[in-house]
matplotlib code that plots the C-alpha trace (Angstrom):
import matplotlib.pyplot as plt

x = [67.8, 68.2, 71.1, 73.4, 75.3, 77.1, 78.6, 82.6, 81.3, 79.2, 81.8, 84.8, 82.6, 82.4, 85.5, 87.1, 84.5, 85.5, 88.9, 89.1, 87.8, 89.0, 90.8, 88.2, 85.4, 87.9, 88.0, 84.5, 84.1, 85.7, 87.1, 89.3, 89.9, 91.6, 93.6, 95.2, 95.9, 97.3, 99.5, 100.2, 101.2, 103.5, 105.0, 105.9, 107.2, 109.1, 110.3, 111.7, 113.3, 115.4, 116.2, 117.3, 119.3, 121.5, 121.5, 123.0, 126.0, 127.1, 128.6, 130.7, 132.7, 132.9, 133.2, 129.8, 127.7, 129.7, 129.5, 125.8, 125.6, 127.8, 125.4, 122.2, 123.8, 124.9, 120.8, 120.7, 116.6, 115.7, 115.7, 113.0, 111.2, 111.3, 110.8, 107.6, 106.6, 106.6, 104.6, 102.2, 102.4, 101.6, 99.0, 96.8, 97.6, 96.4, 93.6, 92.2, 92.8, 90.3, 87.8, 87.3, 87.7, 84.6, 82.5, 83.6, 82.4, 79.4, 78.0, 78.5, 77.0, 77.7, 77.4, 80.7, 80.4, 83.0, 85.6, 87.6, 91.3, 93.8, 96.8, 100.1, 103.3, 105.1, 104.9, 106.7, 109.8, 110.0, 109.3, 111.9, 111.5, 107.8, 108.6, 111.0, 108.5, 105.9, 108.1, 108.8, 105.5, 104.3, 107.0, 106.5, 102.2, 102.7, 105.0, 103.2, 99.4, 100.8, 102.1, 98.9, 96.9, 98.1, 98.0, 94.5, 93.4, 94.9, 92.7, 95.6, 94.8, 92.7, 92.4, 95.3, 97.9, 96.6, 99.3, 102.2, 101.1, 100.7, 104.2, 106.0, 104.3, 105.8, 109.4, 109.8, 109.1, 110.9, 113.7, 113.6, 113.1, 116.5, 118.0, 117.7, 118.1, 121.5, 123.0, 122.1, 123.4, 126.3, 127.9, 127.2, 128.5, 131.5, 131.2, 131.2, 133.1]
y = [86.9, 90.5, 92.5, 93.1, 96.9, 98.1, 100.9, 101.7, 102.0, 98.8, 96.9, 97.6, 96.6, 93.8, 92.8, 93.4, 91.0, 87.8, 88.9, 87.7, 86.9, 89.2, 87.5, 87.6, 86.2, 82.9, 82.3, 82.4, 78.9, 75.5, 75.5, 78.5, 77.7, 74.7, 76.6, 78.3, 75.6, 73.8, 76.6, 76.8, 73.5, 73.7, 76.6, 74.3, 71.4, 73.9, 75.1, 71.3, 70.7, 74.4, 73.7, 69.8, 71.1, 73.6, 70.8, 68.5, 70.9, 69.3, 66.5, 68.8, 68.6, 71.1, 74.5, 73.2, 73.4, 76.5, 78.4, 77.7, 78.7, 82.1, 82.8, 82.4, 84.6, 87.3, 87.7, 89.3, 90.2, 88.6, 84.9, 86.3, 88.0, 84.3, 82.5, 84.5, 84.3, 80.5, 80.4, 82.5, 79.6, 77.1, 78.6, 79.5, 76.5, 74.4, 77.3, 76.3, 72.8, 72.8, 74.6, 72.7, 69.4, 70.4, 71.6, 68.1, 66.9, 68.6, 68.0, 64.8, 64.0, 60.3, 58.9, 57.9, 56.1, 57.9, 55.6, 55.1, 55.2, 53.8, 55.4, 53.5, 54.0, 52.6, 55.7, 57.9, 55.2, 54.9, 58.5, 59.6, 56.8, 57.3, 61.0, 60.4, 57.6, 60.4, 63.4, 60.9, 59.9, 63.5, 64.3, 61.6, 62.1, 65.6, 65.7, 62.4, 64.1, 68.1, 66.8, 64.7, 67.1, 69.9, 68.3, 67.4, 70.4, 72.1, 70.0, 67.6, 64.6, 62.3, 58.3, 58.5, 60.4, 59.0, 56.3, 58.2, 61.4, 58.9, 57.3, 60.6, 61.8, 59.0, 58.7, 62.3, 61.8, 59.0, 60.8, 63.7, 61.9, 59.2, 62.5, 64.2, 61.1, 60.4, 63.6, 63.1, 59.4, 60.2, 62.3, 59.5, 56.5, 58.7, 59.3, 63.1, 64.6]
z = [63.2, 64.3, 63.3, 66.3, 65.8, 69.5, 69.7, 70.8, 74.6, 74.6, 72.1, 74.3, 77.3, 76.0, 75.4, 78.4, 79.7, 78.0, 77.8, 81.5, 84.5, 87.6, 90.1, 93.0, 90.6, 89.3, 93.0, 93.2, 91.6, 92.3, 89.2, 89.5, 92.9, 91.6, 89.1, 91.6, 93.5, 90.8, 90.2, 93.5, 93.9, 90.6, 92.2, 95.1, 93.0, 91.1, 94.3, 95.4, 92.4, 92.4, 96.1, 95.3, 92.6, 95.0, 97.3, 94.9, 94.3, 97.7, 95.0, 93.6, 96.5, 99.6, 96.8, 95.5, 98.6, 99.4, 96.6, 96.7, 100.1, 99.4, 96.8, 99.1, 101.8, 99.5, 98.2, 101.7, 102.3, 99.1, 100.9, 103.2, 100.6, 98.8, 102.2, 102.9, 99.0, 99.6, 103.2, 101.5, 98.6, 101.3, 102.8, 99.8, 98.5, 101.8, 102.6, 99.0, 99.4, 102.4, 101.1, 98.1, 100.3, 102.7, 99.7, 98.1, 101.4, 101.3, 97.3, 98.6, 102.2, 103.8, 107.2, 108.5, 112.1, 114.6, 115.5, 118.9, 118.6, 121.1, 122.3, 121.1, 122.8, 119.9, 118.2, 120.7, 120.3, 116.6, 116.1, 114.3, 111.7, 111.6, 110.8, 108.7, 106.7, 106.8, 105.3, 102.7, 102.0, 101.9, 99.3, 97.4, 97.6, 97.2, 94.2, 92.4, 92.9, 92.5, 88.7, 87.9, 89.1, 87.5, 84.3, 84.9, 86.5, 82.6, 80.7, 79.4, 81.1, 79.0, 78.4, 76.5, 78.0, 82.0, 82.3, 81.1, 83.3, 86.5, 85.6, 85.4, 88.3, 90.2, 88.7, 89.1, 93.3, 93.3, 91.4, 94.1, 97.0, 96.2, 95.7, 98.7, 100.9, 98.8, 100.3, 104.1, 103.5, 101.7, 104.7, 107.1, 105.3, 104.6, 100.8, 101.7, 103.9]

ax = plt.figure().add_subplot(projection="3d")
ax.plot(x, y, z, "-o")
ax.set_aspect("equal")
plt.show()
């Protein structure tokens, strides 16, 4: 074996090499392409619990959900700033979701016969419980696969630990979405007022 010597230019080369990986290179792979979606997505989640929590001031009584809504007013700009922060979320996160989807896809070729659907008129009548099941479905799919996926994605999923991660994942969308129905339902069965 040879005796390695660098010197101060070479060594601190070097090191700023493995210290990191730049941004646009992680993105590069479909690895860190997934980190950032997982972080992404945590953001979100994060996001829907903050949000359910100002919502649920509305039990306080009428000074809860005011004071909350006083304070979101007086931010001023700031709520756009954090609106736009948050589309921008959405779209990396759903940008990044499709790419890694189609090159999933496409590592994987299959021949899928195209199928006819028919039109249904049911739809249009039941559409706003449809939507309604749907929103409900996407939070709960969203928030049950962002937190299992994100633990995954970190390297902290393992045989172990899988049945405990899926079970949180779940209970904490469940959790979330009983939350935010209970509001809505509260003011019409006349709890709230």
């Amino acid at each position: 074996m040879g005796n390695y010597r660098f010197s101060i230019d070479q060594s601190s080369v070097l090191t700023n090499h493995f210290k990191g990986i730049k941004i646009m290179e992680l993105l590069k792979s479909v690895v860190g392409r997934k980190i950032l979606m997982a972080i992404t997505g945590q953001l979100m989640v994060l996001f829907v619990i903050v949000h359910l929590l100002g919502n649920s001031s509305i039990f306080i009584g009428p000074n809860g959900i005011n004071s909350y809504a006083e304070h979101l007013h007086s931010l001023g700009p700031l709520v756009w700033v954090f609106r736009l922060g948050m589309l921008a979320l959405v779209l990396v996160h759903g940008i990044y979701g499709i790419m890694v989807s189609l090159e999933n896809s496409a590592a994987t070729p299959s021949n899928y016969a195209l199928k006819n659907r028919k039109r249904a008129t049911f739809s249009s009548e039941t559409m706003i419980w449809t939507g309604l099941l749907i929103a409900m479905f996407a939070l709960f799919s969203h928030l049950t696969h962002g937190i299992q996926s994100f633990f995954q994605t970190m390297g902290w999923n393992n045989d172990r630990t899988q049945c405990g991660i899926s079970s949180l994942g779940k209970a904490a969308a469940i959790f979330i979405g009983v939350v935010y129905v209970s509001i809505p339902l509260s003011i019409i069965v006349g709890i709230l007022k």
